[in-house]
C-alpha positions as CSV (number, residue, x, y, z in Angstrom):
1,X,111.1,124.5,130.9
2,X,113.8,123.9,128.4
3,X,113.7,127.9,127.6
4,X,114.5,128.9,130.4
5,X,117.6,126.9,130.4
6,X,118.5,128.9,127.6
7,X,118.9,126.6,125.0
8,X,117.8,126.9,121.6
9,X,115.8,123.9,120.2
10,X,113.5,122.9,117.3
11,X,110.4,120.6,118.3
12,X,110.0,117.7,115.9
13,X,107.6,115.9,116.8
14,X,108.1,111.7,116.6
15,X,105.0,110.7,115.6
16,X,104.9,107.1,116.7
17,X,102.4,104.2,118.3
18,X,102.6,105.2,121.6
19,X,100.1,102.3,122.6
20,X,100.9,100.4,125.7
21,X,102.0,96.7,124.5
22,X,100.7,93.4,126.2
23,X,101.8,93.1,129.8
24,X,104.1,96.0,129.5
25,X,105.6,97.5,132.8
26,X,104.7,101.1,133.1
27,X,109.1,102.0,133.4
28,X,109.5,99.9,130.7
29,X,107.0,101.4,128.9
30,X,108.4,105.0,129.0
31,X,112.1,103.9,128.3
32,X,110.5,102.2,125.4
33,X,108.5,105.4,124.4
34,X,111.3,107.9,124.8
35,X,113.8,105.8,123.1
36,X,111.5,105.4,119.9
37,X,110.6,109.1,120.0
38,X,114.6,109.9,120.1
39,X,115.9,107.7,117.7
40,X,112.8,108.5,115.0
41,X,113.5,112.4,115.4
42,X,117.7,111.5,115.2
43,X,117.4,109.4,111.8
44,X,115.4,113.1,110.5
45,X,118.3,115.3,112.0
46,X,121.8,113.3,112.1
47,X,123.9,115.8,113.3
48,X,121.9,117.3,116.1
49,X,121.2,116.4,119.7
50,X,117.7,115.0,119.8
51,X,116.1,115.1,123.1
52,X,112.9,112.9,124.3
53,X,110.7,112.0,127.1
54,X,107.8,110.4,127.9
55,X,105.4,110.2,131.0
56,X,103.4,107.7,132.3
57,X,101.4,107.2,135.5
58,X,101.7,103.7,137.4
59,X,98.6,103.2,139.6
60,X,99.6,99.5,141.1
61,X,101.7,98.4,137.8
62,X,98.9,99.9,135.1
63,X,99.8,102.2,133.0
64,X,97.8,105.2,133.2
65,X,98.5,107.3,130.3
66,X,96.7,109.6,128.3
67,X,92.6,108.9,128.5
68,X,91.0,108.6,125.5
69,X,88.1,110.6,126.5
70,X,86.1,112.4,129.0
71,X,85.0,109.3,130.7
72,X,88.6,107.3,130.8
73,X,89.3,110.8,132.3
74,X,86.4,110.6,134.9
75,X,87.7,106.7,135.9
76,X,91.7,107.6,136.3
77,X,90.6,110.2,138.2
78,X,88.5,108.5,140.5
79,X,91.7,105.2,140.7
80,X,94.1,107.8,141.8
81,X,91.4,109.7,144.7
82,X,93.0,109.3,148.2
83,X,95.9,107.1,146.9
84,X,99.3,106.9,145.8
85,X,100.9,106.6,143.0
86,X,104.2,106.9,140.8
87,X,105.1,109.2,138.2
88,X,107.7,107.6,135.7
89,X,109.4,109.9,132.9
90,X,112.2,108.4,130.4
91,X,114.6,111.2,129.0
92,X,116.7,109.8,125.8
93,X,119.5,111.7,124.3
94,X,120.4,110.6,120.9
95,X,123.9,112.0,119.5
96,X,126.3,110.8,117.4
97,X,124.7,107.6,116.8
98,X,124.6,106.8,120.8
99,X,121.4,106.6,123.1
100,X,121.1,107.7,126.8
101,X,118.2,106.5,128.0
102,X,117.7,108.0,131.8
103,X,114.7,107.4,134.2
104,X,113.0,109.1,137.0
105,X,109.9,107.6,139.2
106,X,108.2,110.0,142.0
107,X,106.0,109.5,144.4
108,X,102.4,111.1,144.7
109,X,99.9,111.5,147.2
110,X,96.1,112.5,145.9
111,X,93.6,113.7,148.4
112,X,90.4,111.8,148.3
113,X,88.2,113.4,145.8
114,X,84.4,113.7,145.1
115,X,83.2,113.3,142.2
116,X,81.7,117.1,141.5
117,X,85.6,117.4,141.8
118,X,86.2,115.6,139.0
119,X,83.4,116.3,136.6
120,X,84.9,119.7,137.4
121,X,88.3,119.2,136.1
122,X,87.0,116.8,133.5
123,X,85.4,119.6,131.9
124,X,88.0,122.3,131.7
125,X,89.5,119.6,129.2
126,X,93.2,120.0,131.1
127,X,93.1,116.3,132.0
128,X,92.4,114.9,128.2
129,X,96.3,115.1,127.3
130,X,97.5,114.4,130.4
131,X,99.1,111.1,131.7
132,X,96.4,109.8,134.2
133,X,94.4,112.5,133.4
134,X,96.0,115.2,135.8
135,X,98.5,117.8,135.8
136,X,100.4,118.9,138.9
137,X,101.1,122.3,137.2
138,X,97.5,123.2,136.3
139,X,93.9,122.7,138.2
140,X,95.0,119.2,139.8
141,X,97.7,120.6,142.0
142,X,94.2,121.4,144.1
143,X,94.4,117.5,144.1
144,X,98.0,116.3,145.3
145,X,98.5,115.9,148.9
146,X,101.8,115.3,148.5
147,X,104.8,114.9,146.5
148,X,108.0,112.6,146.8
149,X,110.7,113.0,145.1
150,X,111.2,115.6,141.3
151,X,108.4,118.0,140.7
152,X,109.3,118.6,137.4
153,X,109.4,115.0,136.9
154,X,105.6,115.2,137.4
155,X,105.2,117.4,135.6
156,X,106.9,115.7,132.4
157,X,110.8,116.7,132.1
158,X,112.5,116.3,135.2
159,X,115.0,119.0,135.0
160,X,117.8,118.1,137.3
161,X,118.4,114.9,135.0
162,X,118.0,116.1,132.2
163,X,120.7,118.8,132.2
164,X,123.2,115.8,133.7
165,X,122.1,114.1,130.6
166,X,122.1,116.7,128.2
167,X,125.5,118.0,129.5
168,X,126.8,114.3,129.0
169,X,125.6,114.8,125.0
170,X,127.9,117.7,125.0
171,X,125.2,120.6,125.3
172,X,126.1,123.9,127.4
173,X,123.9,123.8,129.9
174,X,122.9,126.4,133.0
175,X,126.5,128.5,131.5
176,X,127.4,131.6,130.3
């Protein structure tokens, strides 16, 4: 997404714990997330714009993030069939020794599904490192009944705050 902004970027990744802590609200959790991954990637490149996000599903206040296998897939899967739930994504800007620390939350609407559904899209392996073991842009859009609120939020990046963001960091954005 970010290419075709037409910036120019490196990708660093943070390497951090990304477990969930004790208790942890799934927007908290992201914030937390995407502010670690920032300011780990920052203290490695001090004079650049570092730019991190992380997503995470919130089925009734649990966190659904990635499943650890094939049948943590199958059971977020079959948790999110005919319900709704939120999509949360924390972008962090670190520059000049600042943090921005933005947040989005959409809505979304799965169809009920059966389970030859799932073991389906189980075993195309898309869902394995996914938050709640879907994505919107591959095999599960089959699965969403409905979306409220950013797409691309969904998706991971939601793009209309992030350039807002970016642009506030001092980075040319969607210009000549």
């Amino acid at each position: 997404m970010l290419l075709g902004l037409g910036l120019e970027f490196i990708v660093d990744p943070a390497d951090i714990d990304e477990g969930v802590h004790p208790s942890e609200a799934p927007l908290a959790y992201v914030r937390r997330v995407a502010s670690s991954k920032a300011t780990t990637v920052a203290a490695r490149h001090l004079s650049s714009v570092v730019l991190a996000a992380d997503t995470t599903i919130d089925l009734d206040g649990a966190v659904l993030a990635k499943p650890a296998d094939t049948t943590d897939a199958v059971r977020m899967l079959e948790a999110l069939s005919g319900r709704e739930h939120l999509a949360h994504t924390a972008v962090a800007i670190a520059a000049g020794g600042l943090l921005n620390v933005v947040d989005v939350t959409t809505t979304v609407r799965m169809r009920p599904l059966d389970r030859a559904e799932i073991d389906w899209y189980v075993a195309t392996g898309e869902p394995l490192d996914k938050a709640g073991a879907y994505a919107i842009q591959g095999g599960a859009a089959a699965f969403v009944e409905s979306v409220s609120g950013s797409v691309s939020n969904v998706v991971g990046l939601p793009m209309a705050e992030t350039v807002v963001a970016l642009r506030a960091a001092g980075i040319a954005v969607c210009t000549r």
